[in-house]
C-alpha positions in Angstrom: -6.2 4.0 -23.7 -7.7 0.4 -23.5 -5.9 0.1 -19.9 -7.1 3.3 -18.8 -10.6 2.3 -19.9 -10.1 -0.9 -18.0 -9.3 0.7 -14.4 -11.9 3.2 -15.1 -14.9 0.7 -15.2 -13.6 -1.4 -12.4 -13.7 1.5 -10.6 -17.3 2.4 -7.9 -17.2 5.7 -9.4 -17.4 4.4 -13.3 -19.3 0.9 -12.4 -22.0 -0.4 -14.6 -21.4 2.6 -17.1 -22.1 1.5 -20.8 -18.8 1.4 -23.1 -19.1 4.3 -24.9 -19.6 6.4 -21.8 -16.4 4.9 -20.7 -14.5 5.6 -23.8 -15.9 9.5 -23.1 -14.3 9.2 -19.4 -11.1 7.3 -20.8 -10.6 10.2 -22.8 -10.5 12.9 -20.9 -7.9 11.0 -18.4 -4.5 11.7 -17.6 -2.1 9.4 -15.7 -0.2 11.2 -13.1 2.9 9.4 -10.8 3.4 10.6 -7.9 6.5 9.7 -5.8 6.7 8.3 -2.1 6.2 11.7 0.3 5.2 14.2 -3.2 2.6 16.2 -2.6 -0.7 15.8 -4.8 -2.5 19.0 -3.6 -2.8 21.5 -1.2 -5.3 22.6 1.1 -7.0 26.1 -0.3 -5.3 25.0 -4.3 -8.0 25.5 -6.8 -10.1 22.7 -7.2 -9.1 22.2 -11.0 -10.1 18.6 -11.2 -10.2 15.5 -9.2 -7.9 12.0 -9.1 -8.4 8.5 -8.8 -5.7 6.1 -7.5 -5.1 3.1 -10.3 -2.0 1.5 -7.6 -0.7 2.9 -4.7 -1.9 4.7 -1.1 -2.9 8.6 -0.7 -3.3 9.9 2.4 -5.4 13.1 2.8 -4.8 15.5 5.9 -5.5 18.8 7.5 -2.9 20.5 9.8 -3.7 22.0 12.5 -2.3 25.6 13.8 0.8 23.8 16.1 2.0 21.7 13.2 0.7 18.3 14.3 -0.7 16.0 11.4 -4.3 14.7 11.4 -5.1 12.0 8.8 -8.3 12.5 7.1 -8.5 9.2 5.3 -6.4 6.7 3.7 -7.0 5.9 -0.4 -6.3 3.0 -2.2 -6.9 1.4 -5.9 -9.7 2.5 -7.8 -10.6 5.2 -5.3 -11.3 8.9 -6.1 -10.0 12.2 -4.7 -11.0 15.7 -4.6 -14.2 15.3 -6.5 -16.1 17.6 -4.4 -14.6 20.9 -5.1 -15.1 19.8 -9.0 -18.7 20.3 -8.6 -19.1 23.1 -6.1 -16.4 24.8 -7.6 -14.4 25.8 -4.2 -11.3 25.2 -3.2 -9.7 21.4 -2.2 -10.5 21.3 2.1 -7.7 19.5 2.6 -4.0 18.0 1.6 -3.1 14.9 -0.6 0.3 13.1 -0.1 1.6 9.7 -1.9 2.4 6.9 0.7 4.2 5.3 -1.4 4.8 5.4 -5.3 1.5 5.6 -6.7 0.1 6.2 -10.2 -3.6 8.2 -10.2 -5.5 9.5 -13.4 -6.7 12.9 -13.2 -10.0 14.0 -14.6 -10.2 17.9 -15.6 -13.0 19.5 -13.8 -14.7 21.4 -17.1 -14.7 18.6 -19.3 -15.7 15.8 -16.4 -18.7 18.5 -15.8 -19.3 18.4 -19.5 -19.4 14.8 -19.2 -21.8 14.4 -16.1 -24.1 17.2 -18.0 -24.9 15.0 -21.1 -24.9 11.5 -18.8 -27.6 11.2 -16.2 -25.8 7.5 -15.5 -22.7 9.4 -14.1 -24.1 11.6 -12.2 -26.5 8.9 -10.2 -23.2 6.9 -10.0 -21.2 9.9 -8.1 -24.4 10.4 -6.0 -24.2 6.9 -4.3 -19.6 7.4 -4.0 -20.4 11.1 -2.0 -23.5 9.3 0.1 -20.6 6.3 0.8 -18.3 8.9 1.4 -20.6 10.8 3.8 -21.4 7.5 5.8 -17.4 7.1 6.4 -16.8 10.3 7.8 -20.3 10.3 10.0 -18.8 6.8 11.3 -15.2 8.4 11.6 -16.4 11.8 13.6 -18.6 9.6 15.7 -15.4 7.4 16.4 -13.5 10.2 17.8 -15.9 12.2 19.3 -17.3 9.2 21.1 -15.1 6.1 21.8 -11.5 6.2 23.7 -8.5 4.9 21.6 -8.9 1.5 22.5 -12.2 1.2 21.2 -11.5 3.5 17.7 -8.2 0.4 17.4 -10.9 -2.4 17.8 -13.6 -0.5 15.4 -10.4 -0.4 13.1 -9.2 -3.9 12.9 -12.8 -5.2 12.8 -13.1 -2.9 9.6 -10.1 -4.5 8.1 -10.8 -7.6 8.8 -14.3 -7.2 7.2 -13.0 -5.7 4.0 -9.8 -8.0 4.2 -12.8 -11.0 4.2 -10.8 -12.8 7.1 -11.6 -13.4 10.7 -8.1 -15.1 11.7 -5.7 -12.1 11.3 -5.3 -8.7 9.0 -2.4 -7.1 7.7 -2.3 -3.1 8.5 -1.9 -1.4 5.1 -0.7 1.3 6.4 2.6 2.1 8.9 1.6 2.4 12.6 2.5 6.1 12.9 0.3 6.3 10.0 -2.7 4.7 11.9 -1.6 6.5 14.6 -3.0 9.9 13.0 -5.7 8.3 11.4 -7.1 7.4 14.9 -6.3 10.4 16.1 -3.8 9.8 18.9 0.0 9.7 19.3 2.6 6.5 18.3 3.4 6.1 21.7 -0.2 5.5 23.0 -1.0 3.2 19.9 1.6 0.9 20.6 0.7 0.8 24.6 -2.8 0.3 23.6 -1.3 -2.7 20.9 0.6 -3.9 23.9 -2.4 -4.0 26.3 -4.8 -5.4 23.9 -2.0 -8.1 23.4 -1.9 -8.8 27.0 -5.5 -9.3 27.1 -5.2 -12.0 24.6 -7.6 -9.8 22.3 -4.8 -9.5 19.3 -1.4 -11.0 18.6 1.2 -8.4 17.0 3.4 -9.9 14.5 4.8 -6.9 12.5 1.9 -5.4 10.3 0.3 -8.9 10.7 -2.2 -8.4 13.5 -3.8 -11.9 14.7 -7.2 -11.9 15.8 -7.5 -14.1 19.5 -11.1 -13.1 20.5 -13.6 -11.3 18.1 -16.2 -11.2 20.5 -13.4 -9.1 23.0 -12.7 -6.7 20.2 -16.4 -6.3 19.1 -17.5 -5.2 23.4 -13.9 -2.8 23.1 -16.0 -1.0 20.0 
């Protein structure tokens, strides 16, 4: 319970919540483990609560007609999932897959509601994650729609290296077939744009290490 409680209030979602709200939220958890490849939802399952990673990667995806993967977004530690169709009561829009072995809590949608009903805090708090969530997807849709591959790889590992808080290089979190789908292209075109960005002198490719040569090249590529 106490650990539970502990990765709850680290998490955005749960922030700055006093304790005993957190004790409510600790209490209505359940730790789920999900297996490398094991499916966490379906697109169209009820919506019957939502999930937050504690350790791991979940990727969520659509598919489209033809059978090709498109990655939605990646999830990491202390990130939720499937909290919208807890609150408008549809259906999940999309899949959810475990990357690797990963352990998530799930919250149950009637008694989280229950929850959010008697604590104005919570609510304000899931407000700001769905307006964060919102600014993602805006930037991710105007990514695709907008910039070739080569700039959607730049925009990518400038990202990283802003949340990875280093200039010099980044490590990709993710495999590159992975990032392949999450940029919405093929593996074969990633690793020629890799290879040309690398013959630039923009990046240096050292396995998932990724050393950053010239900033300034990478931010004009955006």
């Amino acid at each position: 319970m106490e650990n539970r409680k502990k990765i709850i209030a680290e998490s955005l979602l749960f922030s700055e919540l006093p304790e005993e709200q957190l004790d409510k939220v600790a209490a209505i958890a359940v730790s789920k483990t999900y297996e490398r490849g094991e499916q966490i939802f379906f697109e169209g399952e009820e919506g019957k609560g939502f999930y937050m990673v504690v350790d791991g990667q979940v990727k969520i995806y659509k598919m489209s007609l033809d059978g090709k993967e498109h990655i939605l977004h990646i999830f990491g530690p202390g990130e939720p999932i499937g909290e919208v169709p807890v609150f408008h009561g549809k259906p999940f829009p999309a899949n959810a897959m475990a990357l690797v072995r990963s352990r998530l809590l799930f919250f149950p949608r009637q008694q989280f509601v229950d929850l959010v009903a008697a604590n104005p805090s919570l609510a304000l708090n899931i407000l700001a994650m769905l307006s964060l969530r919102l600014r993602r997807f805006a930037a991710k849709i105007e990514s695709l729609s907008l910039k070739e591959v080569p700039g959607r790889l730049a925009d990518y590992l400038l990202y990283l290296a802003e949340e990875q808080g280093s200039t010099a290089r980044v490590t990709l979190d993710i495999p590159k077939g992975q990032l392949a789908s999450l940029l919405g292209t093929i593996p074969e075109t990633l690793s020629r744009i890799f290879a040309r960005m690398t013959e630039e002198g923009l990046i240096r490719v050292d396995g998932r290490t990724i050393y950053l040569e010239d900033l300034e090249g990478l931010r004009e590529k955006k």
